[in-house]
C-alpha positions in Angstrom: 96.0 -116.6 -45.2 94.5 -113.0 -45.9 95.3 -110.0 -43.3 92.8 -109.2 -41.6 92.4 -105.1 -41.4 91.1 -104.3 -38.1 87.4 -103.1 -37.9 88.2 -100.1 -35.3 90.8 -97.3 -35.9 93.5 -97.2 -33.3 92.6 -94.6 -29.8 94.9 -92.2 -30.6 94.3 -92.2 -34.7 90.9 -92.1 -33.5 90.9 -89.1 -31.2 93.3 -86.8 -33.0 90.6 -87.8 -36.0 87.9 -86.4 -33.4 90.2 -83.4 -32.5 90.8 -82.1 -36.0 86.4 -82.1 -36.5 86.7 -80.1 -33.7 89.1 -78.1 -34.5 87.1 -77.4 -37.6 83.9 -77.2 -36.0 85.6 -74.1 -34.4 84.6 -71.3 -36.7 81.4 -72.4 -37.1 80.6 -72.2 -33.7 82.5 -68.6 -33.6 80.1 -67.7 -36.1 77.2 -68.5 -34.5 78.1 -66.9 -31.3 79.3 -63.6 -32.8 76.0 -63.5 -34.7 73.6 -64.7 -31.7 73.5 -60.7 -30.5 71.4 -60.0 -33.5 68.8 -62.4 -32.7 68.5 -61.0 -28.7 65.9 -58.5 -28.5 66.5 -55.0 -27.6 66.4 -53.4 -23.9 63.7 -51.8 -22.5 65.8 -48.8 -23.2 65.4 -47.0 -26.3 68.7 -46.8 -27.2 70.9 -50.0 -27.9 73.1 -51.4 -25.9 76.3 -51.6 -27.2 78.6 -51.9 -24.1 76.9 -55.1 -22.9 77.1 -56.3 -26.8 80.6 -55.1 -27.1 81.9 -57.1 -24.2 79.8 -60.5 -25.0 81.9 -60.3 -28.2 85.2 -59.7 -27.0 84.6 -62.6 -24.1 83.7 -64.5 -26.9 86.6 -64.4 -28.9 88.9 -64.3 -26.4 87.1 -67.7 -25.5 87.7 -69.1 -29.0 91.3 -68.1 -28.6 91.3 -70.2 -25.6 89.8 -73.5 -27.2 92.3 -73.0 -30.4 94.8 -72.9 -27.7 93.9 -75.9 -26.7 93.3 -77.7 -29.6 96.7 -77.0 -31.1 98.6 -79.0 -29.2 97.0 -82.1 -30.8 97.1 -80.7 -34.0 100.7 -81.8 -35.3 99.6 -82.3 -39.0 101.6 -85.8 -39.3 100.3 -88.8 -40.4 97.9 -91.2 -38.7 98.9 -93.8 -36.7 97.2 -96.6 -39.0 99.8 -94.7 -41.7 97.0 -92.5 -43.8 98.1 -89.0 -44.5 95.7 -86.6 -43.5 
């Protein structure tokens, strides 16, 4: 009689799968938040307002540091648990 191959992936194959989209995901996201400034319109003021933009992007990237941080963890580049290499 044949083996059967499961139909689902294992959980944990599964989410370290779902954790490495993320992970990649990451940038993107970064990308679109460094670059959502541009598409706010300017102050009432005549000059721009750098200060305000200057700190948006630095809380920004300190919170993509944070969510690398905690993505790494999961991220131990070994193989699957249904034994695929990545």
């Amino acid at each position: 009689m044949a083996r059967r191959v499961p139909l689902f992936l294992k959980r944990r194959s599964y989410r370290r799968r779902r954790l490495r989209d993320a992970a990649r995901l990451l940038p993107v996201f970064g990308a679109f938040f460094f670059l959502l400034p541009v598409l706010w319109s300017p102050g009432e003021s005549p000059a721009p307002d750098t200060a305000s933009d200057g700190l948006y992007l630095f809380v920004v990237w300190f919170l993509l540091i944070l969510a690398a941080a905690a993505l790494a963890p999961g991220l131990d580049g070994g193989a699957d648990d249904d034994g695929t290499e990545p």
